[in-house]
N, C-alpha and C positions, 0 to 999 in steps of 0.2 A: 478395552472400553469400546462401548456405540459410539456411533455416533446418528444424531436426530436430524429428519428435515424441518426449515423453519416452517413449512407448512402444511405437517403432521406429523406430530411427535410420537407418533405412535405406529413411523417408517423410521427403522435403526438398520443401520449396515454397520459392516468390521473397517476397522482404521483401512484395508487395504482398499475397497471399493468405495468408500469415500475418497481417497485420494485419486486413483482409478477412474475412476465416473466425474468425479470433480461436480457435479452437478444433479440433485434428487431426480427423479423422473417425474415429479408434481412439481420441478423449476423452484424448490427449494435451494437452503444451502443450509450443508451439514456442520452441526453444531456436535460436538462433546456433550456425552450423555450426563455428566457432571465434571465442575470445574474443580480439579482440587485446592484447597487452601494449603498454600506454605505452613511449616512450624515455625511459631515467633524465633527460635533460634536461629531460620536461615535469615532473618530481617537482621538479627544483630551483628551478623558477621558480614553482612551486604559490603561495608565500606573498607572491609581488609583483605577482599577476596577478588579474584579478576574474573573482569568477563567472561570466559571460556567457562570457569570453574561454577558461577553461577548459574551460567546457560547449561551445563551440567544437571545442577539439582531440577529446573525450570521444566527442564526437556523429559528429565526421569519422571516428575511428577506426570508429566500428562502424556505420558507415551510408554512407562513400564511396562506395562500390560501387550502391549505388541512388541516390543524390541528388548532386544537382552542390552545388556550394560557397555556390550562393544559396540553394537550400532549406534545406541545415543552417543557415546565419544566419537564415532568417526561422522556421524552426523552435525554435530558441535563445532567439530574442529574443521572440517566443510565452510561451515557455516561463519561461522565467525573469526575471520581471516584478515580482517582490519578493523581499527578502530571508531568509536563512534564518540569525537568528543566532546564536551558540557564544556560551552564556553561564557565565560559572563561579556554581558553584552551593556547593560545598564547594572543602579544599584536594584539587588533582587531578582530580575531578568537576566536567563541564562537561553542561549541557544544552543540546543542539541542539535549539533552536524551529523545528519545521516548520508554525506556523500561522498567519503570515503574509501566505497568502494570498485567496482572495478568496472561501472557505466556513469559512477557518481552520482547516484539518485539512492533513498532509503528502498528499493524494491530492491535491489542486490541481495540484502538478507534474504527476504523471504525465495528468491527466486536461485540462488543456489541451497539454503535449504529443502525446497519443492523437489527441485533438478536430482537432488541425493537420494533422498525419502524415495522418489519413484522410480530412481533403478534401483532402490534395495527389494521396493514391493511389486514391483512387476515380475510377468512370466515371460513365456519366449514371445509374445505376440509383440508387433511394433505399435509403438505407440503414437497418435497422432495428435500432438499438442495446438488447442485452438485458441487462440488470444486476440482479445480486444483490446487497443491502446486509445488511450487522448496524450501520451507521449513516453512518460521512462518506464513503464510496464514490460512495454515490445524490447528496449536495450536491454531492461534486466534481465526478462525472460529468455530474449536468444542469445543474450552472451551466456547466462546461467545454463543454458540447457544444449548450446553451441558442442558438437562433436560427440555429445550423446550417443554412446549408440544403444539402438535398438527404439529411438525417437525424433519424430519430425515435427517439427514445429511452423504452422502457419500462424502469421499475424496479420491481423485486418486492424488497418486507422482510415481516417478519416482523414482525405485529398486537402492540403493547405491548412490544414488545422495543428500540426504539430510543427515545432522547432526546427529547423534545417537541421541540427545537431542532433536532436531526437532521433528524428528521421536517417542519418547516415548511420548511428547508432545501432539500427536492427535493419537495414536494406544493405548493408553492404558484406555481410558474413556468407552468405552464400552456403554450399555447404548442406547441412540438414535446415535450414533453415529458409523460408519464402514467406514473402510479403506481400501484402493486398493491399493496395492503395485505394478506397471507395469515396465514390461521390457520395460523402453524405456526413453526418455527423460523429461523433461517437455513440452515443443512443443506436444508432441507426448499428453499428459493428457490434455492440453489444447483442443486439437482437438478433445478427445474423449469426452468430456465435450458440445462444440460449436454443434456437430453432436448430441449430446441427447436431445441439444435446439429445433432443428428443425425437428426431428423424427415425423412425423403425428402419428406414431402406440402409440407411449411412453407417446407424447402428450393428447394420446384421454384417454388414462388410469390415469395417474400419475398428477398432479397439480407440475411440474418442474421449480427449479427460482437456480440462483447463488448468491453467498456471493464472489467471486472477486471481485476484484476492479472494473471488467465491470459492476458490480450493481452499480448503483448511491446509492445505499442506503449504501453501502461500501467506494465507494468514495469521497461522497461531504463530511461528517465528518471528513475527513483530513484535509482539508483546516484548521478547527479549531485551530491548532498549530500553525500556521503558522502567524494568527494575536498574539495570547500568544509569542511566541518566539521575532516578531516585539517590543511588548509593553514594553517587559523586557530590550530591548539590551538598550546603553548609548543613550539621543538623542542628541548629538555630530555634527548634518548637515550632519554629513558622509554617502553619497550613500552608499546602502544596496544590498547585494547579499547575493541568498541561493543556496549551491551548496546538491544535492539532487543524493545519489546513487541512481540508477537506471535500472530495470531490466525489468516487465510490464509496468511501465510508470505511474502508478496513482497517487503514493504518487507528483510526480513533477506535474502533473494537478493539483490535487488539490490544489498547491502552485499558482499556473497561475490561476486558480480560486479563491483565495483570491486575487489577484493583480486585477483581472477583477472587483471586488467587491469593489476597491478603497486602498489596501492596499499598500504605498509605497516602493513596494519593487524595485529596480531598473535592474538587472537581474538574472537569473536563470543559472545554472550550472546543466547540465545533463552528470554525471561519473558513469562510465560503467567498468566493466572489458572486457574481450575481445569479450565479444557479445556486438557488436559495432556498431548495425545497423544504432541505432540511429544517435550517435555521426557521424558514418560516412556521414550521410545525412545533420547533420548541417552545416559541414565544405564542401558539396557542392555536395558529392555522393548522386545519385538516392536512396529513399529508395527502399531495397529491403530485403525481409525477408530472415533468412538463418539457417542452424540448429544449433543449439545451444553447444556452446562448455563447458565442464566441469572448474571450477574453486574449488579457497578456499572460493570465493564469491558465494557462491550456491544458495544461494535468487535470483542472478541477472541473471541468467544463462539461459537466455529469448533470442530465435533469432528472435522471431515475433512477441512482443510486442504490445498485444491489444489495450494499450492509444494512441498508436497512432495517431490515429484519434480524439481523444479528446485533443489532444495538437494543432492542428490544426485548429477546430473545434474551441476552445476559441478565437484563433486568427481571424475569421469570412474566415479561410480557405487561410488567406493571409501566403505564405511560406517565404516572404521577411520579416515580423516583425516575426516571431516566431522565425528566425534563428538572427534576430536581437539582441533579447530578452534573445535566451536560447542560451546558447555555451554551446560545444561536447568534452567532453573530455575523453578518455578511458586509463586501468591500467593495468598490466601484476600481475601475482601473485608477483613475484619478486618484483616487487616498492608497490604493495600490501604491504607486510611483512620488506621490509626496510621503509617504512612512520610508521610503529606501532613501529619498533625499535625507530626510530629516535625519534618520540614525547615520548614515555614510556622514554628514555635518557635523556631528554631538560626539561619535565613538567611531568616526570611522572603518567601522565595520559594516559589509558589503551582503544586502541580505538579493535572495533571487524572490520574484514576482510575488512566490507560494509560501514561501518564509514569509515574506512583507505582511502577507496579509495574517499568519499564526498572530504574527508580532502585534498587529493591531488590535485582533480579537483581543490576546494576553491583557495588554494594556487598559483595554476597555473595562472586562471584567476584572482586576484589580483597581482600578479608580473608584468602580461600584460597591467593592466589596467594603463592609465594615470592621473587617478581618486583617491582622497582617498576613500578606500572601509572600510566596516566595514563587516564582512560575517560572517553567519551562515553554518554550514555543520550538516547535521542529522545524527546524530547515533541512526541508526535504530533496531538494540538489542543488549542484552547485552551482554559481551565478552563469561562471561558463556555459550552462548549459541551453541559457534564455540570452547568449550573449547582445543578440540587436535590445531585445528592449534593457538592459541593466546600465549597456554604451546610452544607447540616447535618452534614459531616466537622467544618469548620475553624470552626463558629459564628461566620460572617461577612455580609455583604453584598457579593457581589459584582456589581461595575458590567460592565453587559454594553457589550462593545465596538458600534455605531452600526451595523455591518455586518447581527450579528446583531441587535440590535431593530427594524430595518427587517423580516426575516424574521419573528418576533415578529408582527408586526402582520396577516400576509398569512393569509389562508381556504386553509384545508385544501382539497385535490383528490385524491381520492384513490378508485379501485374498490377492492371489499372481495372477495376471493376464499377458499374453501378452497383446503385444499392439494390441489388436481384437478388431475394435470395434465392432463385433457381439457378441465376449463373454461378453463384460460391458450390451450389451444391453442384454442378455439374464439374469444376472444378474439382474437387476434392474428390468424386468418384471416378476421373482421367488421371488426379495424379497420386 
């Protein structure tokens, strides 16, 4: 299969240079030259079959064409090494836990199946992995890609803006792994990331790709959960919705790319904290990119959301069914931190910043709807992860899971940079 840039469908490359390049040279992102639809038969056996074995069919469907039937199993089996589970949380409302795995955030999927994918498709040349975080991207990426060889991995964040736990999470592996701490925002690392894509000098030296979500080799293994989550819920008749925090935008593609692929899901919920660009463009505002304001949702803290265009882009570019499909809903820190009281009150269940606010959007658009809904909201990591703000929301102690206070324990590594993009680049041509 091609695959398309969102910004001329009429630039295709092979699965390997899409994953490779991670990025069009028009600052596209490569999309699948067609989505395949499941056969109804794999929807009916959803609920008797396991994860692995469904990620099996999932993976076959949109990757046959490049990989023989042992690489999709060992790619599978990579990939989906822990569980992801569907818990009910209220009546109707379920929370799907994506953090589980081995940084506790949902990008562990996508970033050990990335990490797999690209030493199967790489040559001898070493690989130089560029990553932008606003927080668990960097952990997932460099623990996923940690020890790699034949790849190094630089990640650029943003100076005080992520987690202390985030933050010890990809600064203290050392290793193939280095970290850039810049004065500036996320916006601000994403750009210097997007400018090292298209560098001719950088280029003609260094073999450069991405592990964000703008990689499809990042992205399309999301979708993965999203039929898992389906299989589990009750099947009751009840219209389905999955409300999806949202900051770059890929984990909710990926969701619209299992719907595309035949999965009933019936709409989408896109909640935001106050970087709202999206949201604002559903309920009818121009998108227009804007910078990025600080939150207790730090993952989401995105004012110019690269999926964009991949959300769009599923839809065959029609802006009247996407706004259909997906409703905008945005959170203040305040109704942030009073939805984590209120549920911790009611069900004593412990949701983090990013969860909070899925949960709100859900809620929201189920009170609206004139439909029985049954809905999913992602809790996207674990509360551990945000521990000062979950302690002073919900006046608790919370026990940090063993994974993270081993992290805890480990010395910062980390270069300090402005936001230059001449010094990143002089950087990466010295190291």
């Amino acid at each position: 299969m091609n695959y398309f840039s969102t910004n001329n469908s009429n630039h295709k490359v092979s699965l390997k240079e899409a994953v490779i390049k991670g990025l069009a040279p028009d600052q596209g992102l490569y999309m699948p030259e067609k989505v395949p639809v499941l056969p109804e038969r794999f929807f009916k056996q959803l609920s008797r079959i396991s994860f692995r074995e469904m990620g099996y069919e999932i993976i076959e469907a949109l990757f046959s064409d490049d990989l023989s039937p042992s690489q999709i199993k060992e790619l599978v089996d990579h990939t989906l090494v822990f569980d992801a589970p569907l818990v009910k949380v209220e009546e109707g409302i379920y929370s799907l836990e994506l953090f589980h795995g081995p940084t506790l955030a949902f990008k562990d999927f996508g970033a050990r199946f990335c990490s797999k994918l690209m030493s199967m498709l790489q040559d001898k040349r070493e690989i130089k992995v560029l990553v932008a975080t606003s927080g668990d991207t960097g952990s997932a990426v460099a623990n996923g890609f940690f020890g790699v060889e034949g790849v190094e991995v630089v990640i650029l964040y943003p100076s005080g803006k992520v987690s202390e736990l985030q933050e010890k999470q990809f600064t203290t592996l050392g290793g193939n792994v280095r970290a850039i701490e810049v004065d500036g925002v996320f916006d601000d690392c994403q750009q210097m990331v997007k400018r090292a894509f298209l560098d001719p000098e950088l280029n003609g030296k260094m073999l450069l790709t991405s592990a964000n979500s703008i990689n499809i080799a990042r992205w399309i293994p999301q979708c993965l959960y999203y039929f898992y989550a389906w299989s589990r819920l009750p099947q009751n008749n009840h219209k389905t919705v999955f409300a999806v925090p949202s900051g770059n935008f890929g984990n909710l593609a990926a969701g619209i790319l299992a719907e595309r692929m035949g999965l009933p899901i019936d709409y989408f919920v896109a909640a935001t904290n106050i970087n709202k660009v999206v949201p604002d463009y559903l309920n009818g505002t121009a998108f227009s990119a804007k910078p990025s304001l600080q939150t207790i949702s730090n993952s989401m803290d995105v004012g110019n959301p690269s999926n964009f265009y991949r959300l769009l882009a599923l839809f065959g570019n029609d802006e009247s069914l996407l706004k259909e499909r997906v409703k905008g809903f945005f959170y203040t820190d305040d109704m942030t931190r009073e939805a984590m009281r209120k549920v911790r009150a009611q069900t004593d269940y412990i949701m983090d910043p990013h969860g909070a606010i899925a949960y709100l959007g859900l809620k929201d658009f189920m009170q609206a709807a004139p439909d029985r809904f049954q809905g999913v909201f992602l809790e996207t990591a674990h509360p551990g992860k945000f521990r000062n703000v979950v302690e002073e929301t919900l006046n608790i102690q919370l026990p940090l899971p063993e994974r993270l206070q081993a992290f805890m324990k480990q010395e910062k590594q980390a270069d300090k940079m402005a936001n230059d993009y001449a010094e990143f680049k002089r950087f990466l041509l010295e190291n």
